[in-house]
C-alpha positions as CSV (number, residue, x, y, z in Angstrom):
1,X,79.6,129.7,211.7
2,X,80.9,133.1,211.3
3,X,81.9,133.6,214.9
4,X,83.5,129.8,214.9
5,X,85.7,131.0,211.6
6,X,86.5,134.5,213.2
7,X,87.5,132.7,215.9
8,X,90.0,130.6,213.4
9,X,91.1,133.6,211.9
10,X,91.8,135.7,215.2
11,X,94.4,132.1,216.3
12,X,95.9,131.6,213.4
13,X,96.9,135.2,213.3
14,X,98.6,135.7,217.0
15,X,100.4,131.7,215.9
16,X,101.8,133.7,212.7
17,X,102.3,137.0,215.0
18,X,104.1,134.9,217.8
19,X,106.1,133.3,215.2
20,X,107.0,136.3,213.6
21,X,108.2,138.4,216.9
22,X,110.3,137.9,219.3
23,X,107.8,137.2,222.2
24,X,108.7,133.7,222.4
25,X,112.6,134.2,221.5
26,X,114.9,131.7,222.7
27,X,116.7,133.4,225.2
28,X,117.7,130.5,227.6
29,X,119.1,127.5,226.8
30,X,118.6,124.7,229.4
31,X,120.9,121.0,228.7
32,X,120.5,118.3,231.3
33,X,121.7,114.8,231.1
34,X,125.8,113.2,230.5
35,X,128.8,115.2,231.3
36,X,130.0,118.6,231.5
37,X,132.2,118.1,228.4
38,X,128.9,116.7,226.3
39,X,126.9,119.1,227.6
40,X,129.2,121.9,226.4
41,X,129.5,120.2,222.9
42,X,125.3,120.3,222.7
43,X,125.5,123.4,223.8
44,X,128.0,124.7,220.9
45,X,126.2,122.9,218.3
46,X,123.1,124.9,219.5
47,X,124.6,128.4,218.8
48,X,122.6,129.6,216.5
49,X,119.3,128.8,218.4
50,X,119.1,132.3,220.5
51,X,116.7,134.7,218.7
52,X,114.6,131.9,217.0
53,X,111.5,131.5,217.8
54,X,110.3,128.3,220.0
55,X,107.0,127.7,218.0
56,X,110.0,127.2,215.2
57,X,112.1,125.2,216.9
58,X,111.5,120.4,216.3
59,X,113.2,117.2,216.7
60,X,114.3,117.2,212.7
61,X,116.1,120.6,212.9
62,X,117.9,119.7,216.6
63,X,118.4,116.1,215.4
64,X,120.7,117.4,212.6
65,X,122.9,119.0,214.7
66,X,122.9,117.3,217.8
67,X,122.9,113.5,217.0
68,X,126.3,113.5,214.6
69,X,128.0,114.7,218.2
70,X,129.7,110.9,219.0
71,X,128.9,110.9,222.7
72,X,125.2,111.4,222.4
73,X,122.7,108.2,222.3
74,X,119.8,110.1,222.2
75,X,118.1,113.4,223.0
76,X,114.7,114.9,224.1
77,X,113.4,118.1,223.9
78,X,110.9,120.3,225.3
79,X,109.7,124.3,224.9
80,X,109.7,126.0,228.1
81,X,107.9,128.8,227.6
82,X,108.2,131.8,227.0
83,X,111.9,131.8,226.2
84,X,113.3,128.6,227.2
85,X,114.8,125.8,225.3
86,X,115.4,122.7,227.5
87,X,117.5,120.3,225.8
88,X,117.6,116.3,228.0
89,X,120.4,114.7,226.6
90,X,120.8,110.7,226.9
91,X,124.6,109.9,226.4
92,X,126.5,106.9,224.4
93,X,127.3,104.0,227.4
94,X,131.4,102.8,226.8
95,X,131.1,99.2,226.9
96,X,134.8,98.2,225.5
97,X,138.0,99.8,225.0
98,X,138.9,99.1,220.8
99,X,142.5,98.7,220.2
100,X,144.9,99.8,217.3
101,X,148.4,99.5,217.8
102,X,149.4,102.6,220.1
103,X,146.0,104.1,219.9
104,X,143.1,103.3,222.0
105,X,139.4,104.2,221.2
106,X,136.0,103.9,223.8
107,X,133.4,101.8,221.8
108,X,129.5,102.3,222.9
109,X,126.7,99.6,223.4
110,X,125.8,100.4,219.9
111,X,129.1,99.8,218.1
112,X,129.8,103.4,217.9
113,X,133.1,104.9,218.1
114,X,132.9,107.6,221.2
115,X,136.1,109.4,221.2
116,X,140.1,108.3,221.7
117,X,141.0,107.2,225.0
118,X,144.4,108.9,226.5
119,X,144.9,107.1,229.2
120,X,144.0,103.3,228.4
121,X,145.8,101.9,231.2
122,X,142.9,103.1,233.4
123,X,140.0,101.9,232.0
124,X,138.8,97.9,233.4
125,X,136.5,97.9,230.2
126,X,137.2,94.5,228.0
127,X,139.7,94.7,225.0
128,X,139.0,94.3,221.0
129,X,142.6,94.5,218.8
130,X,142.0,95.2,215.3
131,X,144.9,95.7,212.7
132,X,145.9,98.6,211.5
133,X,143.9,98.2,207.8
134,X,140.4,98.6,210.1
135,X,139.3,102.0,209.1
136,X,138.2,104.0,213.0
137,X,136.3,107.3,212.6
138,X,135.0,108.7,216.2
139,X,131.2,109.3,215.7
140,X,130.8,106.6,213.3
141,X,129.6,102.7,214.2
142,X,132.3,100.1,213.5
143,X,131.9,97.9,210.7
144,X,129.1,95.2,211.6
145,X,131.5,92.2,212.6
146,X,133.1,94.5,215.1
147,X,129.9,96.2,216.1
148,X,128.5,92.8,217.2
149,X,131.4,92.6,219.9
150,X,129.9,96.0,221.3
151,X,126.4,95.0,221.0
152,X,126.6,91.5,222.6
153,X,128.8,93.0,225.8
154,X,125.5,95.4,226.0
155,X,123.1,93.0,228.4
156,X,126.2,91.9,230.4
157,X,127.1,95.2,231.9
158,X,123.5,94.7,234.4
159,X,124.3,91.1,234.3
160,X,127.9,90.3,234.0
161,X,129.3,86.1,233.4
162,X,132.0,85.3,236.3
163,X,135.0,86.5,236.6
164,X,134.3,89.5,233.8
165,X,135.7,89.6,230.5
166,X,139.3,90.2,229.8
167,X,139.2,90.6,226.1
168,X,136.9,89.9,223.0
169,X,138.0,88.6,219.5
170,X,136.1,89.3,216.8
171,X,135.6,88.4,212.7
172,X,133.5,85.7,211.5
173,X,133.2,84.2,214.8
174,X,133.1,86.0,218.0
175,X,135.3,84.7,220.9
176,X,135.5,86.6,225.2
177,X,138.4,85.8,227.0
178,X,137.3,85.7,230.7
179,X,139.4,86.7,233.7
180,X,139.8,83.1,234.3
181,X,141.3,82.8,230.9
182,X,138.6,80.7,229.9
183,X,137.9,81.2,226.0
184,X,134.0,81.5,225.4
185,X,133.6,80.8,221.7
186,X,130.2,82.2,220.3
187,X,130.5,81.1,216.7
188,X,128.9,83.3,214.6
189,X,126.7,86.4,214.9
190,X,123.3,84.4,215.3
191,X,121.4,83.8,218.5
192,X,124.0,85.8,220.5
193,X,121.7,86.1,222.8
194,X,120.8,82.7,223.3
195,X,124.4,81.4,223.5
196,X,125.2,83.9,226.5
197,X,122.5,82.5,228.5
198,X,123.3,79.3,227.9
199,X,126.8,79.8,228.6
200,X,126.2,81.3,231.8
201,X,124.4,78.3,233.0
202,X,126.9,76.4,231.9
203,X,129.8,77.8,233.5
204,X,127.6,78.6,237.0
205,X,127.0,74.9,236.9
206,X,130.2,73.6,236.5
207,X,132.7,76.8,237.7
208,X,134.3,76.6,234.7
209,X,135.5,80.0,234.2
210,X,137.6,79.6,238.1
211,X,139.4,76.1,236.0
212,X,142.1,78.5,235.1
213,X,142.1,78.1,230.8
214,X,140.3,76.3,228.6
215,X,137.4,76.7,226.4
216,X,133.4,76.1,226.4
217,X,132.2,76.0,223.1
218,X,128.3,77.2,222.6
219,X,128.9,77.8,218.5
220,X,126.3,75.1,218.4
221,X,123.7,75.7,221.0
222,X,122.1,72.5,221.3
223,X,125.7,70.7,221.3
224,X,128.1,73.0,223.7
225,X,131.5,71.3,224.8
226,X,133.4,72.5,227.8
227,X,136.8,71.5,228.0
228,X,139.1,73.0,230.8
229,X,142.9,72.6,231.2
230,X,143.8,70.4,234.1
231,X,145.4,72.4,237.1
232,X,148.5,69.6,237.0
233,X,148.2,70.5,233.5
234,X,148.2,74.6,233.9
């Protein structure tokens, strides 16, 4: 018994010594994962980390400085030692481009506001207009009816609906505007999921969304309505 707790005593010791020196000093820091530009702004917000020791270093303390950085998802960590923090960094998708008057804003899968967009001419990502009264801070998620535009575009980037989406109206009731100008009206936020898939079949089925205009209507899952625009017509 005495050996087992002077065994104790001798590891707790060289944990509180190692802690305590700089043995196991930060020294490198190693950040993989998104792009150069993200990867310089973890590494900024990290400053302070050289000299600490790694047996001080968890995910609460990182978290607070590296999750409020807007183009950052997600993160993982891991100590390298003896002197190396290695920092895997799992970046913020864009999924649509969020328009206010001049200004133009990249939007994540999670509803979160990435950063301003210069050049929005460039970017083939669908279009949400909000008015000028819709408060946009970059880092932050957009308030939850506009969120829900981001969040439902999330599963169709692997899978998209034919022809793409043009544009995306959004409030009480979500509406995409395909490229074929065909109006998908999703209702409200519920099932969202369920009213995608259903649409798709729908408009596979039928090649509604090549009809040049119209609407299908899946507000009402169990009751859609398609009704297309007649090429006389368009």
């Amino acid at each position: 018994m005495l050996l087992g707790l002077a065994i104790l005593a001798l590891g707790v010791g060289g944990y509180v010594a190692a802690r305590e020196t700089s043995i196991f000093a930060v020294r490198t820091i190693d950040i993989r994962g998104g792009t150069p530009m993200l990867r310089a702004q973890v590494r900024k917000a990290l400053a302070d980390e050289p000299g600490r020791s790694l047996l001080d270093v968890d995910a609460a303390s990182l978290g607070r400085r590296i999750t409020p950085i807007a183009g950052v998802r997600a993160f993982e960590y891991d100590r390298s030692f003896p002197n190396t923090l290695r920092i895997v960094v799992r970046p913020e998708e864009p999924v649509l481009v969020l328009r206010r008057g001049a200004a133009a804003y990249l939007v994540s899968t999670s509803g979160r506001v990435i950063r301003p967009l210069a050049h929005r001419r460039r970017s083939h990502l669908p279009r949400l207009y909000v008015t000028h009264d819709v408060r946009i801070r970059v880092g932050s998620r957009l308030p939850r009816a506009l969120a829900a535009a981001a969040t439902t575009l999330a599963p169709l980037r692997s899978s998209p609906l034919p022809r793409g989406i043009r544009s995306i109206r959004a409030g009480k009731e979500l509406t995409l505007v395909l490229g074929g100008s065909l109006e998908l009206r999703l209702g409200d936020h519920g099932d969202l999921a369920l009213k995608v898939a259903i649409a798709r079949r729908i408009i596979r089925a039928t090649g509604a969304a090549f009809a040049g205009g119209g609407y299908l209507d899946v507000s009402v899952p169990e009751r859609p309505v398609l009704s297309l625009k007649s090429r006389v017509e368009g």
